[in-house]
C-alpha positions as CSV (number, residue, x, y, z in Angstrom):
1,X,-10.5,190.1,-41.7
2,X,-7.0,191.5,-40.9
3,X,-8.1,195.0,-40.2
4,X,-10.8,193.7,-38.4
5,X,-8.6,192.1,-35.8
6,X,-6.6,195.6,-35.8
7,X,-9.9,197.6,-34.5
8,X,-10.3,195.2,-31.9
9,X,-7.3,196.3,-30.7
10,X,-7.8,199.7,-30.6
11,X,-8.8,201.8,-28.1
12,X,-10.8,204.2,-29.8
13,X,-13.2,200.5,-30.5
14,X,-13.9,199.8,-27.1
15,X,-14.7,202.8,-26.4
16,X,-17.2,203.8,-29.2
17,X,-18.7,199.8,-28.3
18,X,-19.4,201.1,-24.4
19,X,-20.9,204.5,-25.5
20,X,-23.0,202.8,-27.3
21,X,-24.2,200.1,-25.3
22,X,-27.6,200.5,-23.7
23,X,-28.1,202.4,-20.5
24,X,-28.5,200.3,-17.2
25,X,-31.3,200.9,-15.6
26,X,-31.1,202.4,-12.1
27,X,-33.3,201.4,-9.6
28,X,-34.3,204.2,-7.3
29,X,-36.6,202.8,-4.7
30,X,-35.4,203.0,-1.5
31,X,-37.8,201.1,0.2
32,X,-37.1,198.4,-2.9
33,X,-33.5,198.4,-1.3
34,X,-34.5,198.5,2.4
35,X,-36.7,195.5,2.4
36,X,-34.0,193.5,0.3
37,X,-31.5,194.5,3.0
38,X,-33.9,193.6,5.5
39,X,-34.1,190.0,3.4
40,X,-30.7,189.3,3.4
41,X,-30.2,190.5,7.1
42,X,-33.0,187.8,8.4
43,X,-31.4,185.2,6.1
44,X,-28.0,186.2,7.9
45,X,-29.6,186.1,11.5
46,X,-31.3,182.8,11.1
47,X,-28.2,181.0,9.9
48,X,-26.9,182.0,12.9
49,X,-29.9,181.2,15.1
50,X,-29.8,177.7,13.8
51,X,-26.5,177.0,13.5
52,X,-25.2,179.0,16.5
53,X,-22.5,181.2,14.8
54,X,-21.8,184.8,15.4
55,X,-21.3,186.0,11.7
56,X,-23.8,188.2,11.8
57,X,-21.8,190.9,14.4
58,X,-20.0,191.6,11.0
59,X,-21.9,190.8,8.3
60,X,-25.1,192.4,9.1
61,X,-23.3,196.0,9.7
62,X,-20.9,195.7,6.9
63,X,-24.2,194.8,4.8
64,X,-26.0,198.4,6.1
65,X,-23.0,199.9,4.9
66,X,-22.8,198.8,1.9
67,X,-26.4,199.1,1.2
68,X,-25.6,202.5,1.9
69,X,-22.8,202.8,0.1
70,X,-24.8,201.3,-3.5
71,X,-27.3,203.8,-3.2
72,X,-25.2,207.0,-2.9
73,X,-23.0,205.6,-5.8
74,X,-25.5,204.1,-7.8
75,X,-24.9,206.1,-10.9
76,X,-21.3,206.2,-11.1
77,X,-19.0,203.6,-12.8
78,X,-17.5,202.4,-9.4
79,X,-14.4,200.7,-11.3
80,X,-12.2,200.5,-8.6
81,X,-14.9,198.8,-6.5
82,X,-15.8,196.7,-8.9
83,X,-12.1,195.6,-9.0
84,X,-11.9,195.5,-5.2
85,X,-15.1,193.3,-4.9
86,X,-14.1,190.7,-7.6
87,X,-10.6,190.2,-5.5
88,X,-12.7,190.0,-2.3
89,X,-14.4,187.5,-4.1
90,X,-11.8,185.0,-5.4
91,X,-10.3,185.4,-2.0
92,X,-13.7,184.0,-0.4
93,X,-13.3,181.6,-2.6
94,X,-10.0,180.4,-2.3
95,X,-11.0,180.3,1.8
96,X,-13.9,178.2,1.0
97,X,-11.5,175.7,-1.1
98,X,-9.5,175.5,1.8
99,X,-12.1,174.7,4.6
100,X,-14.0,172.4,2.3
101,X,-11.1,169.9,2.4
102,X,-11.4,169.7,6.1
103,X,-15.1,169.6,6.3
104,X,-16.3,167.0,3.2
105,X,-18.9,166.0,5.3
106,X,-21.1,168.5,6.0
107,X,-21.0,171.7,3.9
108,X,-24.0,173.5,4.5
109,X,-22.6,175.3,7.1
110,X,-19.4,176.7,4.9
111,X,-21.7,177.2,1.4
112,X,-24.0,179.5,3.7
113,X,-20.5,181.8,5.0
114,X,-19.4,181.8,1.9
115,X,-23.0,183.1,0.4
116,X,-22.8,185.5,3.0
117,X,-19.4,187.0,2.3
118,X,-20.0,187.2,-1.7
119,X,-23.3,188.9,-0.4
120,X,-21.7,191.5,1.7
121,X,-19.2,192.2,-0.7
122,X,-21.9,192.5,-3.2
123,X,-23.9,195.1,-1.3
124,X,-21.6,197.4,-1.9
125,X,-22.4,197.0,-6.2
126,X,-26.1,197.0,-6.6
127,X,-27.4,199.8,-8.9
128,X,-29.7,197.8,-10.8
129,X,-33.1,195.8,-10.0
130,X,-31.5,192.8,-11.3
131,X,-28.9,193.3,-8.5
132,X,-31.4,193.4,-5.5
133,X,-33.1,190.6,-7.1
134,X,-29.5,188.9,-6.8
135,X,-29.9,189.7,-2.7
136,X,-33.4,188.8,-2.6
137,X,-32.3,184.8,-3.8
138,X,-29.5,185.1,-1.8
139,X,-32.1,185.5,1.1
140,X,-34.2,183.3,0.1
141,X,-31.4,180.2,-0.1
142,X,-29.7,181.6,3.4
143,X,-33.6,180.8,5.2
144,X,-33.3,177.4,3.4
145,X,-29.5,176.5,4.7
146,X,-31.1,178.0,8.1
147,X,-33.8,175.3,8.0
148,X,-32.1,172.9,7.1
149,X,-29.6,173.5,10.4
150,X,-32.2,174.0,12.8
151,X,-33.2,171.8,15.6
152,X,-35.8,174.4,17.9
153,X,-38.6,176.2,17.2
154,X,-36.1,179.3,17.6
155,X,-36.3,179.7,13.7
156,X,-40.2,179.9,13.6
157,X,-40.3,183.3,14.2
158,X,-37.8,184.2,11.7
159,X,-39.1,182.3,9.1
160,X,-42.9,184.1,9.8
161,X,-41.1,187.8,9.6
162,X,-39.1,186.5,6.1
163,X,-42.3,185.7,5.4
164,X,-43.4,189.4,6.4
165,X,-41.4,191.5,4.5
166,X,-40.9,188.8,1.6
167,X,-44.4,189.9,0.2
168,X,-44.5,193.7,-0.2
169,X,-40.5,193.4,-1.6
170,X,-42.3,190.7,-4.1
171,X,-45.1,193.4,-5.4
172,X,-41.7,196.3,-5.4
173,X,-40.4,194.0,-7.2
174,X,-43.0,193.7,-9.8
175,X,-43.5,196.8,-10.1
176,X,-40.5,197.7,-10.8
177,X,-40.1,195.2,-13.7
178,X,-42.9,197.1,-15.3
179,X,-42.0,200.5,-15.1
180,X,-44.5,201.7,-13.2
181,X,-44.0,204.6,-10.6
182,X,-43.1,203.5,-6.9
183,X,-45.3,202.9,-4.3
184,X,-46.1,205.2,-1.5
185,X,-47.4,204.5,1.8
186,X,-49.0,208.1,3.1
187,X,-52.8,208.4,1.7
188,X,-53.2,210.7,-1.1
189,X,-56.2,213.0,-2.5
190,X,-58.9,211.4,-3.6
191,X,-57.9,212.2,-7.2
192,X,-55.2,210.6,-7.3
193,X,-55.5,207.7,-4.7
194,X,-55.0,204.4,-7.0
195,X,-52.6,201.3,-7.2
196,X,-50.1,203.7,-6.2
197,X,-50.5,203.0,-2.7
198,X,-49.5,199.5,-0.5
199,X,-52.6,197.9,-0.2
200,X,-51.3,196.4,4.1
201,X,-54.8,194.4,4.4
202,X,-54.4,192.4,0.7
203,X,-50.9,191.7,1.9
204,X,-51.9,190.4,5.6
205,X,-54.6,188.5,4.2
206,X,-51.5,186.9,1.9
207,X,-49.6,186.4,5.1
């Protein structure tokens, strides 16, 4: 038991338990990851639609970026930006706390800007399908803050391009969780023309 507790404290441990932990799995689609930005960019629009803000002249840039920025570095360690995010994080947090005190009765308004910070700051870490699937809820739950809020029909045409892009990202999604290879859009030769490419009139007839 006693030398036990001495390998958990060396370093030499650690390091032989991370080479030999399993690989993550990259996800390489880019059209995977520009219809989930898209996602969390409507989400971000239509909370400010219905609640008239303007968070979205930051946050919708500052997302592209770091879309971007997740894709380039998608198979590096990004330590340091790890590090930097989960700072960014508790200080989004620690704002939150503070502006929750002041507005107890109505909070919808402060959960969806602080789901949209964590998001942004989030983009900038997504190598992994789980990660986009992280962004895709995060969507999802910023078009349902966004309903709630809204008083016009101004959020009806949001809602029917969510809608939109919601269902190929579903079947990228799926596909993805099988392993099978990504979807294409151009027609191919007949030899080879299958479920590899996006079948637009199933989808509008889902729509």
């Amino acid at each position: 038991m006693k030398n036990r507790f001495r390998g958990l404290h060396n370093i030499g441990y650690w390091r032989q338990k991370i080479s030999n932990s399993p690989p993550i799995e990259i996800e390489d689609s880019i059209v995977f990851r520009v219809l989930v930005s898209a996602l969390v960019i409507i989400g971000i629009v239509a909370t400010d639609i219905a609640a008239e803000t303007t968070g979205s002249f930051w946050a919708v840039p500052l997302s592209l970026v770091g879309g971007v920025w997740s894709y380039y570095r998608r198979r590096q360690p990004n330590v340091a930006v790890k590090f930097c995010i989960a700072i960014g994080m508790l200080l989004a947090l620690g704002a939150f706390f503070g502006r929750l005190v002041g507005e107890l009765n109505d909070t919808r308004l402060i959960l969806a800007e602080l789901l949209i910070q964590l998001q942004v700051l989030h983009s900038f870490d997504m190598p992994r399908r789980k990660d986009l699937g992280y962004s895709m809820i995060i969507g999802l739950i910023l078009i349902g803050v966004a309903a709630t809020l809204s008083q016009t029909l101004a959020f009806a045409p949001v809602l029917l391009l969510f809608l939109a892009i919601v269902l190929p990202t579903l079947v990228l999604d799926y596909r993805s969780r099988l392993g099978l290879e990504p979807l294409t859009i151009k027609k191919q030769s007949s030899k080879n023309q299958d479920s590899a490419i996006f079948n637009f009139k199933f989808l509008v007839i889902i729509f």
